[in-house]
Each structure stands twice: as C-alpha cells, then as structure tokens.
C-alpha positions as CSV (number, residue, x, y, z in Angstrom):
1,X,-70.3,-63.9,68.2
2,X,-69.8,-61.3,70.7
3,X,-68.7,-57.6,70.3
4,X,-65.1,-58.3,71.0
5,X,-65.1,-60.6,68.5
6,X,-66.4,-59.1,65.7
7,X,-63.9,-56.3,66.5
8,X,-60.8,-58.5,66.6
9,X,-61.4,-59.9,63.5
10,X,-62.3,-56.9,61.5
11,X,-59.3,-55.1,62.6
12,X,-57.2,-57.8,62.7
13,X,-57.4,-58.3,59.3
14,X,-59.3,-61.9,59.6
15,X,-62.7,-60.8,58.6
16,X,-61.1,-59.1,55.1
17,X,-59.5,-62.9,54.4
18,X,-62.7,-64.6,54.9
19,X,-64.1,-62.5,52.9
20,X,-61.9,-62.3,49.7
21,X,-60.9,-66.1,50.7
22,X,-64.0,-67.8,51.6
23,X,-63.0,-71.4,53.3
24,X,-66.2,-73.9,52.7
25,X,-65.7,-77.2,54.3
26,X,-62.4,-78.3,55.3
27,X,-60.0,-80.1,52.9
28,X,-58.0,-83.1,52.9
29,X,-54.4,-82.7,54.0
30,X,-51.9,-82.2,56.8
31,X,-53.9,-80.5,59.6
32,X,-52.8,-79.3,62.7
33,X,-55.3,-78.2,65.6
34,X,-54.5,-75.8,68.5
35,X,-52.3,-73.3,67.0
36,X,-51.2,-69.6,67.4
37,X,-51.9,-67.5,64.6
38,X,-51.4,-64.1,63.5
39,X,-53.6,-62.1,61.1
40,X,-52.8,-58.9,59.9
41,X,-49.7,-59.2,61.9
42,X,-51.1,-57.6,64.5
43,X,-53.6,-60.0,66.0
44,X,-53.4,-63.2,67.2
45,X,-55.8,-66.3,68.1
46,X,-54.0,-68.1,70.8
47,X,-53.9,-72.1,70.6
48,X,-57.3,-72.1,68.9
49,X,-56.7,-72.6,65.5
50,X,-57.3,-75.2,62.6
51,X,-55.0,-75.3,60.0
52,X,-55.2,-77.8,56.8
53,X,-52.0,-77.5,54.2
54,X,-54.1,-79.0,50.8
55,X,-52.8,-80.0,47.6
56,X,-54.7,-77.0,46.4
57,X,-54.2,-74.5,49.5
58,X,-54.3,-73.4,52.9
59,X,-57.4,-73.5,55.1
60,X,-57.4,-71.7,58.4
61,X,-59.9,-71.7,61.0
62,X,-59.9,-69.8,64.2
63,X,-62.2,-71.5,67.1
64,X,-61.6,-69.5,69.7
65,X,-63.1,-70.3,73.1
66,X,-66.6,-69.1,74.3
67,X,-66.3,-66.7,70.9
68,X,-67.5,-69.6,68.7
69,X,-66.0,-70.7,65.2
70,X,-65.3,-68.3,63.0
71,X,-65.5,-68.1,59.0
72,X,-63.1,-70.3,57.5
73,X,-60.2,-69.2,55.1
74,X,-59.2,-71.3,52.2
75,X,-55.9,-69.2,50.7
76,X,-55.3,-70.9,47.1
77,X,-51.3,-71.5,46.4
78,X,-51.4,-69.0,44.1
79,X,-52.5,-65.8,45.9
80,X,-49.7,-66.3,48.9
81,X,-47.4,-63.8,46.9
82,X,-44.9,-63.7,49.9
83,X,-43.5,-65.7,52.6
84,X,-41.3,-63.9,55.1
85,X,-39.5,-65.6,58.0
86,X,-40.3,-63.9,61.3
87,X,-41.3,-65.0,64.9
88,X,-44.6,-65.8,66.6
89,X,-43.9,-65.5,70.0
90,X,-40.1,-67.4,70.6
91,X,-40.6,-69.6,67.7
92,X,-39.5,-69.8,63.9
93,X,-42.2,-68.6,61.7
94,X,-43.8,-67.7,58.3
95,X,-45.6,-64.7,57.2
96,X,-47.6,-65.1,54.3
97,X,-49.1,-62.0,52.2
98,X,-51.9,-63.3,50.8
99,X,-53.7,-61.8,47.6
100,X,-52.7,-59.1,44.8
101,X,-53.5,-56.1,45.9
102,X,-52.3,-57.9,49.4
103,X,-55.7,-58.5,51.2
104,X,-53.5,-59.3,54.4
105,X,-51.3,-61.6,55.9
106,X,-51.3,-64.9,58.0
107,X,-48.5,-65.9,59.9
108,X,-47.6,-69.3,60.9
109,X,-45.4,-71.5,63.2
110,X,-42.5,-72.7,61.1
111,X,-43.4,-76.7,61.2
112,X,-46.3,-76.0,59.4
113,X,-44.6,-73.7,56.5
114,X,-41.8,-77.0,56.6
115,X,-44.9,-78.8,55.2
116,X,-47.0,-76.0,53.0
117,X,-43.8,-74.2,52.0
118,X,-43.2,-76.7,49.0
119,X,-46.7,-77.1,47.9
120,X,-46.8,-73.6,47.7
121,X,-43.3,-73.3,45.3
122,X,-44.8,-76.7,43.4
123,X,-48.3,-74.6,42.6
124,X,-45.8,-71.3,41.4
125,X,-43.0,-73.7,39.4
126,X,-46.6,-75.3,37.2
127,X,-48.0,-71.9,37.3
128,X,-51.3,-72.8,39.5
C-alpha cells in the first residue's frame, strides 16, 4: 500500500472503521461493485468500491486502482445510529454514522440505501 494511501485512509476516516468494524470475508446479499463512496465525509474512493447490504449488515470494500484492496468493513445494523440524506456528487445519497461514540461515517448512493435502508429499520424494530 503506498504512502498516499495509507494517508487517505487514516484521515479519511476509513482506517478507524476497519478498525472498530473489521469486515472478514464478504457476505451473502445485494452487492454492487464500482461505486463512489465517502468516508468521514470528507474522502472519497471513486468507482472502486464493493458494497454487500447482508441480512446482518453492511460490508464495504474499497479497491482502489494500483493502491491495492484495502481492509474490509462489515458495519452490523445496529451500530448505523444515523442516516442523513445528502449528495455524493449530483446524486441522492445516504450518510450513515456508524458506531456509539460515532466512529465515523459512510456515505452512500441512494439505490443502495433503497435496498439496506429497511434491513437496517427491520434490525432496530427486533432490537438487533
């Protein structure tokens, strides 16, 4: 992993996720590849990122170009404390605050909060 890298992701906020939301192998569900993402909501990984929407969480993985793959995230349903509707770029979006205390956020194109969204209010409604 080069310099720049490792400096994006620890000021970006996507180093402290993978940390305090360590991703493992990815999960069964609804994945979408090649997406913009925004960590910390300040930092973004352009059309290089995995996403997975589980029956148990989210799972996010950045592969950025000639960077390598970086750590994955698994965010379980019940640590995403907030979602906010903002932009990425021109488009409808999600940002999620993830952890309590917040360990940081992830923000998401819109059609993939239209499918993570309501596994994330089903985990809060049965308490997990």
């Amino acid at each position: 992993m080069s310099i720049f890298t490792r400096a994006f992701n620890k000021f970006g906020g996507y180093d402290g996720l993978a940390e305090r939301f360590p991703g493992g192998p990815e999960p069964q569900g609804q994945r979408w590849d090649r997406q913009c993402v925004e960590f910390g909501g300040r930092m973004r990984y352009d059309w290089c990122v995995t996403i997975v929407a589980a029956a148990d969480g989210l799972w996010v993985q950045a592969r950025p170009p000639a960077q390598g793959t970086q750590a994955a995230i698994f965010v379980p349903w019940a640590e995403i404390r907030e979602a906010r509707p903002v932009r990425l770029y021109w488009r409808k979006a999600a940002r999620l605050t993830c952890g309590e205390p917040a360990a940081g956020s992830i923000t998401v194109w819109r059609p993939v909060w239209d499918v993570a969204g309501p596994l994330w209010e089903a985990a809060w409604r049965t308490g997990g």
